[in-house]
Biotite code that builds the C-alpha atoms (Angstrom):
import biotite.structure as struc

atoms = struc.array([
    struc.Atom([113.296, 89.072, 68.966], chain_id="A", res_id=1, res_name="UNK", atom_name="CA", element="C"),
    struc.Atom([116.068, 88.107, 71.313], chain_id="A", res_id=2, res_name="UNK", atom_name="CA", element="C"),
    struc.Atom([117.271, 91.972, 71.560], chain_id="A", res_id=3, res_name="UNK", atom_name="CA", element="C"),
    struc.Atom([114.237, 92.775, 72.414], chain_id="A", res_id=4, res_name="UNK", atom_name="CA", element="C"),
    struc.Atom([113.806, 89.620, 75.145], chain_id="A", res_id=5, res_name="UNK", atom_name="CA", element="C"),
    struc.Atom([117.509, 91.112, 76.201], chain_id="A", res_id=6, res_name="UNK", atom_name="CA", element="C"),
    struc.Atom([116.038, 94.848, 76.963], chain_id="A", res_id=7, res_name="UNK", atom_name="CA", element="C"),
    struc.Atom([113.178, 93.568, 78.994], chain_id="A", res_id=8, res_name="UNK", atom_name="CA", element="C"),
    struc.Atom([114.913, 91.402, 80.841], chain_id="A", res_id=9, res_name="UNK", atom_name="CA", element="C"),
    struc.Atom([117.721, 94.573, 81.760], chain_id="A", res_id=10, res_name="UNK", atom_name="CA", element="C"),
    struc.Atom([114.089, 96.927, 82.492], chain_id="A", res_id=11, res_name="UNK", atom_name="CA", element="C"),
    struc.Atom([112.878, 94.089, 84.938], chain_id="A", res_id=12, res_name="UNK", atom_name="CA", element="C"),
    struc.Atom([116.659, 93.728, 86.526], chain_id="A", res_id=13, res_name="UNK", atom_name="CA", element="C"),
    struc.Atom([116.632, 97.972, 86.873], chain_id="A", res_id=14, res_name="UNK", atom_name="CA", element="C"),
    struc.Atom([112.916, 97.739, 87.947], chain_id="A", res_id=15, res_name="UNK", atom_name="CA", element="C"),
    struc.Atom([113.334, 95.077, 90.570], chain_id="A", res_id=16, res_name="UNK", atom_name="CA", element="C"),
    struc.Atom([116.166, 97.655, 92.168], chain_id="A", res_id=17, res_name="UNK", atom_name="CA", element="C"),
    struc.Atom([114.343, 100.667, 92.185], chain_id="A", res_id=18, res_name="UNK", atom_name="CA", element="C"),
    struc.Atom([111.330, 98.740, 94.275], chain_id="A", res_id=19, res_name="UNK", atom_name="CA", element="C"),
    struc.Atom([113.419, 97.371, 96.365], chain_id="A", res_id=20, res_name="UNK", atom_name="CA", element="C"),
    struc.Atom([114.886, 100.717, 96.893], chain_id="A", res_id=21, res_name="UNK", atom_name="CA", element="C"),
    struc.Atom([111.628, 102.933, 97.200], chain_id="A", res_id=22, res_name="UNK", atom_name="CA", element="C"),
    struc.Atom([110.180, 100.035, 99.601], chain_id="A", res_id=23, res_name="UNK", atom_name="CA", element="C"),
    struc.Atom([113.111, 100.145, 101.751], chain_id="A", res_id=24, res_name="UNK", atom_name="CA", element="C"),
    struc.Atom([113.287, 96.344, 101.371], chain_id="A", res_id=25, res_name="UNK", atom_name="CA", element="C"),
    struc.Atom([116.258, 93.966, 100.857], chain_id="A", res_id=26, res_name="UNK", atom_name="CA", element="C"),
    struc.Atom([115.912, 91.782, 97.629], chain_id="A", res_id=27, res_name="UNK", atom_name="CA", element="C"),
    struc.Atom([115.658, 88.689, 100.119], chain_id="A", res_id=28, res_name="UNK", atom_name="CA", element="C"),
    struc.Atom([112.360, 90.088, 101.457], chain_id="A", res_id=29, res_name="UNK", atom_name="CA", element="C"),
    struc.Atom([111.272, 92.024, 98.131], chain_id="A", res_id=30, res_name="UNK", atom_name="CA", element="C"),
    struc.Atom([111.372, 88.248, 96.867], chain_id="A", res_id=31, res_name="UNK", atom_name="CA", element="C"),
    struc.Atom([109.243, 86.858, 99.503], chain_id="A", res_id=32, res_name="UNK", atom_name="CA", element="C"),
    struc.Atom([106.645, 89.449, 99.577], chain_id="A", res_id=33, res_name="UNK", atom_name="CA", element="C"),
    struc.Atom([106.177, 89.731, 95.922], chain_id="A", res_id=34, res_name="UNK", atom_name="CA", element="C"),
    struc.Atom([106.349, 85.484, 95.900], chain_id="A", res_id=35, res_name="UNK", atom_name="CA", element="C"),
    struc.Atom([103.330, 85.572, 98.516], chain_id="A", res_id=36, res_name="UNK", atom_name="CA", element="C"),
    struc.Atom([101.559, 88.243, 96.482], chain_id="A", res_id=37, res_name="UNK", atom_name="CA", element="C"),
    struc.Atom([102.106, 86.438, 93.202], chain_id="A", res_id=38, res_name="UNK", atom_name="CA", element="C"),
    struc.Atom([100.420, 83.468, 94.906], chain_id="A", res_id=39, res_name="UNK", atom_name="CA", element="C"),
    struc.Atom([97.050, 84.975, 96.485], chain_id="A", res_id=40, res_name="UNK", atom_name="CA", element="C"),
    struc.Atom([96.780, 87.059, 93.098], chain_id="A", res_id=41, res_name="UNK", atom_name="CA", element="C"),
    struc.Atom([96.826, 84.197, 91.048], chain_id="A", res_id=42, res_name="UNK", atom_name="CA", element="C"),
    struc.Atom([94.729, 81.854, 93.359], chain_id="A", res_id=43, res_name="UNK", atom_name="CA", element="C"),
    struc.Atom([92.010, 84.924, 93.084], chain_id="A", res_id=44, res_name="UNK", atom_name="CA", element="C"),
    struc.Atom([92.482, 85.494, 89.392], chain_id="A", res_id=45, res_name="UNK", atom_name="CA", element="C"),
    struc.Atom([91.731, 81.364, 88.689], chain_id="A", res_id=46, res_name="UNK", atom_name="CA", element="C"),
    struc.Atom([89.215, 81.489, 91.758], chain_id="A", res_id=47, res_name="UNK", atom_name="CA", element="C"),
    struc.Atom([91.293, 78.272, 93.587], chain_id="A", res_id=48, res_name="UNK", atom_name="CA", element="C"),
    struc.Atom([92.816, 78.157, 96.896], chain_id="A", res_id=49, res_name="UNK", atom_name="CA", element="C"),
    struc.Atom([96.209, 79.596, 97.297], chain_id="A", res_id=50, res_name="UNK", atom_name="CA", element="C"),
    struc.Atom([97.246, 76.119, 98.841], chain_id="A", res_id=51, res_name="UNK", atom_name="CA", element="C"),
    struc.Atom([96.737, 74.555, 95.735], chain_id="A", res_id=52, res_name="UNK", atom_name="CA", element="C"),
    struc.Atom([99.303, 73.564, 92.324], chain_id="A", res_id=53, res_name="UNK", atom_name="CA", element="C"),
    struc.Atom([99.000, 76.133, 89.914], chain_id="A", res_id=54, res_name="UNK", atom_name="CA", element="C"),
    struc.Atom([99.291, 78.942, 92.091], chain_id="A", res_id=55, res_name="UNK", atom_name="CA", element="C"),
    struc.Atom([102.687, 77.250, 93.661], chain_id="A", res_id=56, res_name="UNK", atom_name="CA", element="C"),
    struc.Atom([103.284, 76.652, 89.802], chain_id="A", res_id=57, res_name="UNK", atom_name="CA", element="C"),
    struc.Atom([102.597, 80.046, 88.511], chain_id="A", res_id=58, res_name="UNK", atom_name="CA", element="C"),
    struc.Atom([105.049, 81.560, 91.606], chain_id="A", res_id=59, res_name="UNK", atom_name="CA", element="C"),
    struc.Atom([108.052, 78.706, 90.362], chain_id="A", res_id=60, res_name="UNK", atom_name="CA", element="C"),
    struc.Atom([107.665, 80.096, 86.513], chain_id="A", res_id=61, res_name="UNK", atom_name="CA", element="C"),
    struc.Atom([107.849, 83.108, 87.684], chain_id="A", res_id=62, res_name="UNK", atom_name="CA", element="C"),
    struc.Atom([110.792, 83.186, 89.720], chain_id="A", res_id=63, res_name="UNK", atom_name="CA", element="C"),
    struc.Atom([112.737, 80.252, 87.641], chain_id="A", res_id=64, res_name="UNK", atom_name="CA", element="C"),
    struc.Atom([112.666, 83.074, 84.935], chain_id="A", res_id=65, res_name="UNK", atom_name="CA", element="C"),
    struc.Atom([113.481, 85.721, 86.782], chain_id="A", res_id=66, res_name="UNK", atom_name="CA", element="C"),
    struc.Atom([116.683, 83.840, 88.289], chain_id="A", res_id=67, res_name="UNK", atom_name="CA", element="C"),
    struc.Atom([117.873, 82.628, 84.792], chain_id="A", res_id=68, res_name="UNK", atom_name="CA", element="C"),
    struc.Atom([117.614, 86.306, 83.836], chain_id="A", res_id=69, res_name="UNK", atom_name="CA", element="C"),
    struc.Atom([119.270, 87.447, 86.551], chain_id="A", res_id=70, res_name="UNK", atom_name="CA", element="C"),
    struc.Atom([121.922, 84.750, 86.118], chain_id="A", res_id=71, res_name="UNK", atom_name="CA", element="C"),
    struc.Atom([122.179, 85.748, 82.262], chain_id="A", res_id=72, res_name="UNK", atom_name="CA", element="C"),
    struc.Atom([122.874, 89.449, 82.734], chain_id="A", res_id=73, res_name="UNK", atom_name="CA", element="C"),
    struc.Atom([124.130, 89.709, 85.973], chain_id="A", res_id=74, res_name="UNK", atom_name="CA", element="C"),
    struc.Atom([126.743, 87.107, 86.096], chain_id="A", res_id=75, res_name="UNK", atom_name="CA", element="C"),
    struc.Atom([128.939, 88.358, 83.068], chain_id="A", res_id=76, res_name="UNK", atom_name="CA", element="C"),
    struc.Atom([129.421, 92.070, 84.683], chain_id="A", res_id=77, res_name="UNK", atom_name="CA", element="C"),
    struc.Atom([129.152, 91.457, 88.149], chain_id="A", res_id=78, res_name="UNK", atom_name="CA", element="C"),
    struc.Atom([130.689, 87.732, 89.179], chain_id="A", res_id=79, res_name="UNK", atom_name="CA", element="C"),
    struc.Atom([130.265, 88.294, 92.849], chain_id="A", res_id=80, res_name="UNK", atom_name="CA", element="C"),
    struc.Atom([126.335, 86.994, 91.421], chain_id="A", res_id=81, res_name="UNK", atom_name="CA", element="C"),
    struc.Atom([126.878, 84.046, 91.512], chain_id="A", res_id=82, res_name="UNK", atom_name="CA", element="C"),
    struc.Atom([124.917, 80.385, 90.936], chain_id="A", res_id=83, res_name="UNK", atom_name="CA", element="C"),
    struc.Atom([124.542, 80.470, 94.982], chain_id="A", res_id=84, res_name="UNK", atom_name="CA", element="C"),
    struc.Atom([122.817, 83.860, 95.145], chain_id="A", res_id=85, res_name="UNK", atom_name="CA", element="C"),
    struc.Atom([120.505, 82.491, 92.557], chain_id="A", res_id=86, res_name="UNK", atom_name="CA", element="C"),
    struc.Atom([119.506, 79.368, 94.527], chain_id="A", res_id=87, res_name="UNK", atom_name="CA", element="C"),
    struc.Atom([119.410, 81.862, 97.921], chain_id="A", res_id=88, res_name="UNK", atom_name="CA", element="C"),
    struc.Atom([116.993, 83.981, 96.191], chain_id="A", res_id=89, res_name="UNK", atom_name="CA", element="C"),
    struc.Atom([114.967, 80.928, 95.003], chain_id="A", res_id=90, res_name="UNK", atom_name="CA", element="C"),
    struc.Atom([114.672, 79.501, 98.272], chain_id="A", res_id=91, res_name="UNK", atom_name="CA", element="C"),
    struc.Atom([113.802, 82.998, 99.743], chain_id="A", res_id=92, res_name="UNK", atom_name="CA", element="C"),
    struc.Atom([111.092, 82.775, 97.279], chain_id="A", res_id=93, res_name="UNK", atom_name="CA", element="C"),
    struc.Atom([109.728, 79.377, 97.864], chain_id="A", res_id=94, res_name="UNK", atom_name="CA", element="C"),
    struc.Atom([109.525, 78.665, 100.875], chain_id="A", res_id=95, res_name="UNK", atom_name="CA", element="C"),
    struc.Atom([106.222, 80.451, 101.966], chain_id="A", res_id=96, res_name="UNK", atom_name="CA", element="C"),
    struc.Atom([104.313, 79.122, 98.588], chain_id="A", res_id=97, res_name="UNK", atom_name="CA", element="C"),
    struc.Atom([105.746, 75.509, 99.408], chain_id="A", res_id=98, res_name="UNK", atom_name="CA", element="C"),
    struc.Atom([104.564, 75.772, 103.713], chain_id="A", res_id=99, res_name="UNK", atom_name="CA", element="C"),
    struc.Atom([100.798, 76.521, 101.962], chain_id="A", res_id=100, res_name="UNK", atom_name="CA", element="C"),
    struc.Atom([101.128, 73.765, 99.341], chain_id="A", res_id=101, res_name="UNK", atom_name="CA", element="C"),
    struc.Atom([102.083, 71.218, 101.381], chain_id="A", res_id=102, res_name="UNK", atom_name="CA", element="C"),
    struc.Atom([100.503, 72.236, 104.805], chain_id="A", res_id=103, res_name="UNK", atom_name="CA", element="C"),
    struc.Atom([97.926, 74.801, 103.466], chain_id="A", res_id=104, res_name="UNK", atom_name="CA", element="C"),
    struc.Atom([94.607, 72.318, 103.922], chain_id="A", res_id=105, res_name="UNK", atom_name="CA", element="C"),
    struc.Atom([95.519, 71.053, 107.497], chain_id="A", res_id=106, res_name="UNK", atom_name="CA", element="C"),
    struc.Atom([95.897, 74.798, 108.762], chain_id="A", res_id=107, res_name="UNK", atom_name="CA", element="C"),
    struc.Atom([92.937, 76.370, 106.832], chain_id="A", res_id=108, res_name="UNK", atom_name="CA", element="C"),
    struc.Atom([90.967, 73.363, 106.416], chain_id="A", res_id=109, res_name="UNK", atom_name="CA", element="C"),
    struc.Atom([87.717, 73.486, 103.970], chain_id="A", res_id=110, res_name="UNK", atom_name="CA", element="C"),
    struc.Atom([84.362, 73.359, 105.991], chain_id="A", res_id=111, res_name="UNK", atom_name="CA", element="C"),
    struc.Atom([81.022, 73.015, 104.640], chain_id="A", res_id=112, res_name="UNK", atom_name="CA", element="C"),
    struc.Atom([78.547, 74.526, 107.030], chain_id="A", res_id=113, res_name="UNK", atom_name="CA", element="C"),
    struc.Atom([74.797, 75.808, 106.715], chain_id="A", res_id=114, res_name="UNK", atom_name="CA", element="C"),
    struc.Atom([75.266, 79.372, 105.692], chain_id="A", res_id=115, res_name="UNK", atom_name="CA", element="C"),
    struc.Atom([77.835, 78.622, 103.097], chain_id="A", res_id=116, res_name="UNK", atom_name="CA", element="C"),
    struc.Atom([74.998, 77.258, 100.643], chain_id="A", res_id=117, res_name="UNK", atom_name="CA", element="C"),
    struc.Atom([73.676, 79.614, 98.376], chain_id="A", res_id=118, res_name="UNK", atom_name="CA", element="C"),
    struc.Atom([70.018, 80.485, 97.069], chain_id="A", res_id=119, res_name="UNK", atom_name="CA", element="C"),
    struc.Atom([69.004, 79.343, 93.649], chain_id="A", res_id=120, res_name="UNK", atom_name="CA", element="C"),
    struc.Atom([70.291, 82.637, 92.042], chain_id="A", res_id=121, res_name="UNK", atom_name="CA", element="C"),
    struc.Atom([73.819, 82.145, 93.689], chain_id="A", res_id=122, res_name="UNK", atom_name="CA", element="C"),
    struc.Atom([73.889, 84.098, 96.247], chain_id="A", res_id=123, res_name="UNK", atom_name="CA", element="C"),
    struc.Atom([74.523, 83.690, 100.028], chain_id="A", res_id=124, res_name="UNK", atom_name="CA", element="C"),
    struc.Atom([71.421, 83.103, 101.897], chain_id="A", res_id=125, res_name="UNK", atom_name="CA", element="C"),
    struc.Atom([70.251, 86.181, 104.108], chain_id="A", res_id=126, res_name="UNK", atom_name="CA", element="C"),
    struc.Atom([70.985, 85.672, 108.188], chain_id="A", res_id=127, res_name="UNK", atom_name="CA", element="C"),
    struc.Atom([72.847, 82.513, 106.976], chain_id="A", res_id=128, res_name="UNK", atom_name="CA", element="C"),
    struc.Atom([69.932, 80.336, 106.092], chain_id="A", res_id=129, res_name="UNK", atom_name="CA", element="C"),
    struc.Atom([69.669, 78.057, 104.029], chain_id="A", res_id=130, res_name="UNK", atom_name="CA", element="C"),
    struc.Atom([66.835, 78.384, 100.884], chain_id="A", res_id=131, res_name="UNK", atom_name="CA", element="C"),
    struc.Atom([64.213, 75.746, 100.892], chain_id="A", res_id=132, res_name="UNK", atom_name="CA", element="C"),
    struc.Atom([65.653, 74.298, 97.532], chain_id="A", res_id=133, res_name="UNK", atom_name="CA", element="C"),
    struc.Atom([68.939, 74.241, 99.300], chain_id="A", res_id=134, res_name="UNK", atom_name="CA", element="C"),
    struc.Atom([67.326, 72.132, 102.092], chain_id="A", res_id=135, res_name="UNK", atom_name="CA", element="C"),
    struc.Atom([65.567, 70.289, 99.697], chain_id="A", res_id=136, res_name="UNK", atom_name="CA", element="C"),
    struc.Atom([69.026, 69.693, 97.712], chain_id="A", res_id=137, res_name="UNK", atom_name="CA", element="C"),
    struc.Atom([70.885, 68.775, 100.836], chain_id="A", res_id=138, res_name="UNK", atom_name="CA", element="C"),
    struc.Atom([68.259, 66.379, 102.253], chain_id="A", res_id=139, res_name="UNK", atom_name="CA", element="C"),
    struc.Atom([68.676, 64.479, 98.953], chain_id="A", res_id=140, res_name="UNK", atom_name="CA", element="C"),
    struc.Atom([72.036, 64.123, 99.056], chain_id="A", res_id=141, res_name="UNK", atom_name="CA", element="C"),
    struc.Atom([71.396, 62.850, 102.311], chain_id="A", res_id=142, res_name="UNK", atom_name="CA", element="C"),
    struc.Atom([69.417, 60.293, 101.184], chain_id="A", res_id=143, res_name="UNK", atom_name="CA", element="C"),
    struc.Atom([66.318, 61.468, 102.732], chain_id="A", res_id=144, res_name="UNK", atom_name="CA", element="C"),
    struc.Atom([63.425, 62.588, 100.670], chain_id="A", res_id=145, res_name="UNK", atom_name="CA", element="C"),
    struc.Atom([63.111, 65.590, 99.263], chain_id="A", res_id=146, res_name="UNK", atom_name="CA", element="C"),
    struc.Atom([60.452, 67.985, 100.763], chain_id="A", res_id=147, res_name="UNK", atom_name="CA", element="C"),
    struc.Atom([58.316, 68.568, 98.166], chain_id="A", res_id=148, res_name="UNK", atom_name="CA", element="C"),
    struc.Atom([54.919, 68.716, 100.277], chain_id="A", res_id=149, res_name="UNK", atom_name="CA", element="C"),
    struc.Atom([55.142, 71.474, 102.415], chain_id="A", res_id=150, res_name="UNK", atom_name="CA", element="C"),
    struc.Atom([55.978, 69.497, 105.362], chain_id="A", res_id=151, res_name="UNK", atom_name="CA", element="C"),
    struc.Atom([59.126, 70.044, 107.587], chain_id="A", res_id=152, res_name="UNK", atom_name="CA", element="C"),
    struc.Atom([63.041, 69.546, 106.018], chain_id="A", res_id=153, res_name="UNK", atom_name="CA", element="C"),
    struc.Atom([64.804, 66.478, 108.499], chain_id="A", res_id=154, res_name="UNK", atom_name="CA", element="C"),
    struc.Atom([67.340, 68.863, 108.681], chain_id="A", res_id=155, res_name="UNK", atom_name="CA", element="C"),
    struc.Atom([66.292, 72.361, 109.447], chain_id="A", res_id=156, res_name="UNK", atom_name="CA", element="C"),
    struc.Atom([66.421, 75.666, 110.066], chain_id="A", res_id=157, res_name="UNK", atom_name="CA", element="C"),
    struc.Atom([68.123, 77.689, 113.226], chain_id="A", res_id=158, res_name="UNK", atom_name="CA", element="C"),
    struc.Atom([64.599, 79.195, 113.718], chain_id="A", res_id=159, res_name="UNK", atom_name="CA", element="C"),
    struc.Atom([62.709, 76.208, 113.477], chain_id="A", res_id=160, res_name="UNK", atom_name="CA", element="C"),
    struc.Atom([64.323, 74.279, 116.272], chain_id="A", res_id=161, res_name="UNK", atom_name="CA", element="C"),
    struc.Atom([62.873, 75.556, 119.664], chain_id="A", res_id=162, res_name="UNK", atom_name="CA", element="C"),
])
């Protein structure tokens, strides 16, 4: 098992140099890009906002183990890698994913508005209205009663307000 833990880890170090080389990028940016893309393809996968812990978390795994491999084959052969290059790269890494943890909800802040609610099957109401169950649902939460009559929503359409 740990031979074959060793061989991936030298395929990721080789791999890792050959994007960096057919992107034309230095490691320092190959780490931020792929950090950022790490982030919004995890937020997607577990359908949260990029801004949020696990993403950050899944980007800090990732890197912490790609830094202690790096540090565990590189080091031996090649001492100009050193325990500073390692911390460089993790900071390179980091510092995007940390600006949207910590700062991510006051620059893209979370808004409900009217044509965000969906229709009873789930899906976004058509010219952003909202269904009558929705307006029944969200004049409930309100505290106001539900319209169950026929008679007019307190809060209503865009086409029923002249």
């Amino acid at each position: 098992m740990g031979g074959h833990l060793w061989a991936i880890g030298t395929e990721w170090i080789k791999m890792k140099g050959r994007l960096a080389d057919d992107l034309q990028l230095s490691h320092d940016a190959l780490h931020i890009h792929l950090a950022l893309l790490v982030m919004f393809v995890i937020a997607r996968i577990i359908r949260r906002r990029p801004d949020t812990l696990y993403p950050f978390l899944a980007v800090l795994s990732l890197e912490l183990a790609n830094e202690i491999n790096d540090v565990s084959r590189l080091l031996p052969r090649y001492p100009e890698h050193s325990f500073a290059s390692s911390m460089k790269d993790l900071v390179n890494t980091m510092f995007w994913p940390t600006v949207l943890l910590c700062f991510g909800r006051l620059i893209f802040p979370t808004s409900v508005n009217r044509s965000s609610i969906a229709t009873p099957d789930g899906l976004p109401h058509p010219k952003g209205e909202v269904s009558p169950a929705a307006m029944d649902d969200l004049n409930h939460c309100n505290g106001n009663t539900p319209n169950l009559h026929g008679t007019k929503s307190v809060l209503q359409q865009p086409s029923d307000i002249q």
